[in-house]
C-alpha positions as CSV (number, residue, x, y, z in Angstrom):
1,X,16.3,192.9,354.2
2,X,19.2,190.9,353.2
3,X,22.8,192.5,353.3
4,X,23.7,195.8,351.0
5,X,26.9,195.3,348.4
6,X,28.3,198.5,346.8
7,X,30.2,197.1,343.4
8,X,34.0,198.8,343.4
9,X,35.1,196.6,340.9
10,X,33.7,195.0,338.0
11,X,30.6,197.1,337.3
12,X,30.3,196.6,334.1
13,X,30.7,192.7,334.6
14,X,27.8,192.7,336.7
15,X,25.7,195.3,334.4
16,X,26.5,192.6,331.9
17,X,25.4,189.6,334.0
18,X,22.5,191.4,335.8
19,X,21.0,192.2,332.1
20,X,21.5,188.6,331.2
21,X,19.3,187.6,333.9
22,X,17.2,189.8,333.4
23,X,16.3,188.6,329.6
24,X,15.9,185.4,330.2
25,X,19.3,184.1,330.9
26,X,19.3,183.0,334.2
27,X,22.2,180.5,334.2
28,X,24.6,183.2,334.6
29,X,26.2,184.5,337.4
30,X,28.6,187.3,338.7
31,X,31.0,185.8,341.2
32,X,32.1,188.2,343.6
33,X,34.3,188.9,346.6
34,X,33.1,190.5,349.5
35,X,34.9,192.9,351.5
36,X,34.8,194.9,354.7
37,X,36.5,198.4,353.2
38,X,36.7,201.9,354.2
39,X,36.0,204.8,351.6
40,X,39.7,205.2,350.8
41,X,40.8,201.5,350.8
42,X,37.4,201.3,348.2
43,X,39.0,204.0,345.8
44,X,42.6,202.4,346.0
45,X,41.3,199.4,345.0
46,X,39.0,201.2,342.2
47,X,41.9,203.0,340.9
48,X,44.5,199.7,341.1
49,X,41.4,198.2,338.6
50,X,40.6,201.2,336.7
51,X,44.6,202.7,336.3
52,X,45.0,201.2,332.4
53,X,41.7,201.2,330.9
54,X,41.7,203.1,328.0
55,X,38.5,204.1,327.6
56,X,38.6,206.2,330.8
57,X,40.0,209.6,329.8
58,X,42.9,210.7,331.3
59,X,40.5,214.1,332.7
60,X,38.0,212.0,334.2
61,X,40.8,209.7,336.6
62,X,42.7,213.2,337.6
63,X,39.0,214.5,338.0
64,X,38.6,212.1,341.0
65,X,42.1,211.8,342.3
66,X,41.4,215.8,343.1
67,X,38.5,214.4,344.8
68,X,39.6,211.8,346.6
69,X,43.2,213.8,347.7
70,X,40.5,216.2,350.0
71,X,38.1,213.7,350.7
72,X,40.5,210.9,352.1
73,X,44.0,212.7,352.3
74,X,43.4,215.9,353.5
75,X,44.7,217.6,351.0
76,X,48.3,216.3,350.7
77,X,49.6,215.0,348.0
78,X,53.0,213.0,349.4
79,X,50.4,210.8,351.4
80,X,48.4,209.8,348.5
81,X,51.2,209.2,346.4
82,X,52.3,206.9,349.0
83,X,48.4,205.1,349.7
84,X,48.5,205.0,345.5
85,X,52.4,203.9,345.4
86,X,52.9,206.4,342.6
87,X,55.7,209.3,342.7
88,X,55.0,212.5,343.6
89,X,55.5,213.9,340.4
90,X,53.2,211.7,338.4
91,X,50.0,212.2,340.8
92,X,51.2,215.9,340.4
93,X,50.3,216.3,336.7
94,X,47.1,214.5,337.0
95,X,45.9,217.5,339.7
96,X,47.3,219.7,337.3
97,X,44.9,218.7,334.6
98,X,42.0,218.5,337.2
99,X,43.0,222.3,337.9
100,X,42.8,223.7,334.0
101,X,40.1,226.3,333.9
102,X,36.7,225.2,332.9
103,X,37.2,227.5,329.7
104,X,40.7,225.7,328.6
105,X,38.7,222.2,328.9
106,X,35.5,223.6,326.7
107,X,38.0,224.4,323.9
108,X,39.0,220.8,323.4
109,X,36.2,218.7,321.7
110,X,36.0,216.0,324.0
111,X,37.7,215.4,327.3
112,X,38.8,212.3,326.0
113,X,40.7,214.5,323.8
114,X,42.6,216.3,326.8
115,X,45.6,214.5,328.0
116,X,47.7,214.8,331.1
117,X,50.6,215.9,328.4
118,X,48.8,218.7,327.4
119,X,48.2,220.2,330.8
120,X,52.0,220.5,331.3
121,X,52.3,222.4,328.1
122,X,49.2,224.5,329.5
123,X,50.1,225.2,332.5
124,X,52.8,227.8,332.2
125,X,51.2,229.9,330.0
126,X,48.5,230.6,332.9
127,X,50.7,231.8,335.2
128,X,50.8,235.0,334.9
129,X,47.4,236.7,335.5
130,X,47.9,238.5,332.1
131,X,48.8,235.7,330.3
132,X,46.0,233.8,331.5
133,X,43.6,235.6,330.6
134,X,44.8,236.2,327.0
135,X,44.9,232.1,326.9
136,X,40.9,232.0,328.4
137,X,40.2,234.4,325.6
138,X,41.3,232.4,323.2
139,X,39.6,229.3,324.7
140,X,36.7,230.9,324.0
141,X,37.1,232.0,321.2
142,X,38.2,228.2,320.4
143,X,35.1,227.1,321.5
144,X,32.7,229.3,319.5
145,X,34.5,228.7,316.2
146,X,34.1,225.1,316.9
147,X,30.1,225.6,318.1
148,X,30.0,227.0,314.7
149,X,30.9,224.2,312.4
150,X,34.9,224.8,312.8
151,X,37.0,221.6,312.5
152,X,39.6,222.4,315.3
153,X,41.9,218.9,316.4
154,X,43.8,219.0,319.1
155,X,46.9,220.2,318.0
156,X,45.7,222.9,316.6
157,X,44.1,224.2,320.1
158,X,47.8,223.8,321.4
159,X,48.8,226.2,318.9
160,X,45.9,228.9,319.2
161,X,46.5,229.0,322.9
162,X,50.2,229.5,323.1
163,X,49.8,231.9,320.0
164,X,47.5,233.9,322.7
165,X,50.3,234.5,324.8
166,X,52.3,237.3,323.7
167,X,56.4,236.1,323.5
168,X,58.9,237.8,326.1
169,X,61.5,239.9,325.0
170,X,64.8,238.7,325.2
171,X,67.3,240.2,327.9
172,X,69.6,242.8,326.3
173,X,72.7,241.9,326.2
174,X,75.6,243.9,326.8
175,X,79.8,243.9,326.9
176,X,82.5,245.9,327.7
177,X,86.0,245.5,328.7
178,X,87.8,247.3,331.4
179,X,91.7,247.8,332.2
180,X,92.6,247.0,328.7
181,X,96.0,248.4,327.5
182,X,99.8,247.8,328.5
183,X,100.6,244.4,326.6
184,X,96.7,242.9,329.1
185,X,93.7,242.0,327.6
186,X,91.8,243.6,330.8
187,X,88.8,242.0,332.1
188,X,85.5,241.3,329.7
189,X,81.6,242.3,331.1
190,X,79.3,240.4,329.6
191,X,75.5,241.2,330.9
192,X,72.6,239.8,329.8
193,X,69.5,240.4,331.6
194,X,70.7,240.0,335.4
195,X,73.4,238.1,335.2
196,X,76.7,239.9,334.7
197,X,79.7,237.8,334.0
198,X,83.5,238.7,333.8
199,X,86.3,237.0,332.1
200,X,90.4,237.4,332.4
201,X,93.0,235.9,331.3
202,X,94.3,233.4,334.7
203,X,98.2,235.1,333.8
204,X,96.5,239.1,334.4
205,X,98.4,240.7,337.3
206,X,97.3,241.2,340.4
207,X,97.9,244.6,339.8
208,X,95.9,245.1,336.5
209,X,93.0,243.0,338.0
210,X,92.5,245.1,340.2
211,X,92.9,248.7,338.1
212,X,90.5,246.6,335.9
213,X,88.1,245.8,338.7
214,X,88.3,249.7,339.8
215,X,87.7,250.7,336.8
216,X,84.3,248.5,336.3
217,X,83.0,249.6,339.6
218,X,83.4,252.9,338.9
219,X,81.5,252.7,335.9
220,X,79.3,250.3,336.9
221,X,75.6,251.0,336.7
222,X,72.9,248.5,337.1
């Protein structure tokens, strides 16, 4: 038996060529370069070749960098970031799109359709395990309008999903003022949600700060 190649780049070059031949064009040839490589060096060298096509979808190249990152880099990400030489970050977002729910990716027509940008608007509404599953819901629901004849484009799945996530309610927000009187302005509360804030004029004595100040704790009450 002669020697065994395994194409890594080029396959359709060589589909094209080995079709040629194949129907009576034999005067064509696919030049190629032969290499010793191990798995991972073979899907660097892949993905260098495959990084800007465009008809690869961006869900199929995060689909098998989540493959390769626990096949060849035991699961961390800062060392195949560095084997890919791309930042963290941007290797980040394509994992996040590998990670959407199976249900999320079924409501988008095509995966061709699902972009890396839209996993980052995506992702936050799944964090919360109630949230989430209001957002799966509506996948679904997304999914069966389109089975039956629905035109639904990609914005408007954006929409329905974060529509299925019910808004927060703002913080209250609250005021007072303290030590007022006697020619002083005292010192302002201001609270909204957590934070509490207080503001005084910088020429209030040290005097009326601090009546102020007494004043506030003693009414304070979280």
């Amino acid at each position: 038996q002669g020697a065994r190649f395994e194409v890594i780049c080029g396959a359709r070059r060589h589909f094209a060529v080995s079709w040629l031949r194949a129907n009576n064009y034999p005067q064509f040839k696919d030049l190629i370069e032969e290499r010793v490589l191990t798995d991972e060096e073979a899907f660097r060298l892949a993905d260098i070749e495959n990084r800007d096509r465009a008809d690869i979808s961006d869900f199929e190249r995060a689909r098998d960098y989540a493959q390769a990152i626990a096949l060849y880099y035991g699961g961390t990400q800062k060392l195949m970031a560095e084997r890919l030489d791309v930042s963290p970050g941007w290797l980040s977002r394509y994992l996040d799109l590998a990670r959407l729910p199976q249900d999320v990716i079924d409501a988008f027509a095509s995966i061709h359709d699902l972009k890396e940008l839209h996993a980052r608007q995506i992702k936050p509404l799944l964090k919360r395990e109630a949230d989430a599953a209001l957002v799966l819901a509506e996948a679904k629901s997304i999914a069966a309008d389109r089975a039956a004849g629905a035109q639904i484009d990609v914005a408007k799945v954006l929409r329905r999903l974060k529509s299925a996530v019910a808004p927060k309610p703002k913080p209250k927000s609250l005021a007072a003022t303290f030590g007022q009187g006697q020619g002083n302005s005292g010192v302002k509360m201001k609270k909204r949600g957590k934070t509490v804030t207080l503001e005084f004029n910088s020429n209030l004595s040290n005097s009326a700060l601090r009546q102020a100040l007494d004043q506030f704790l003693e009414q304070w009450d979280q």
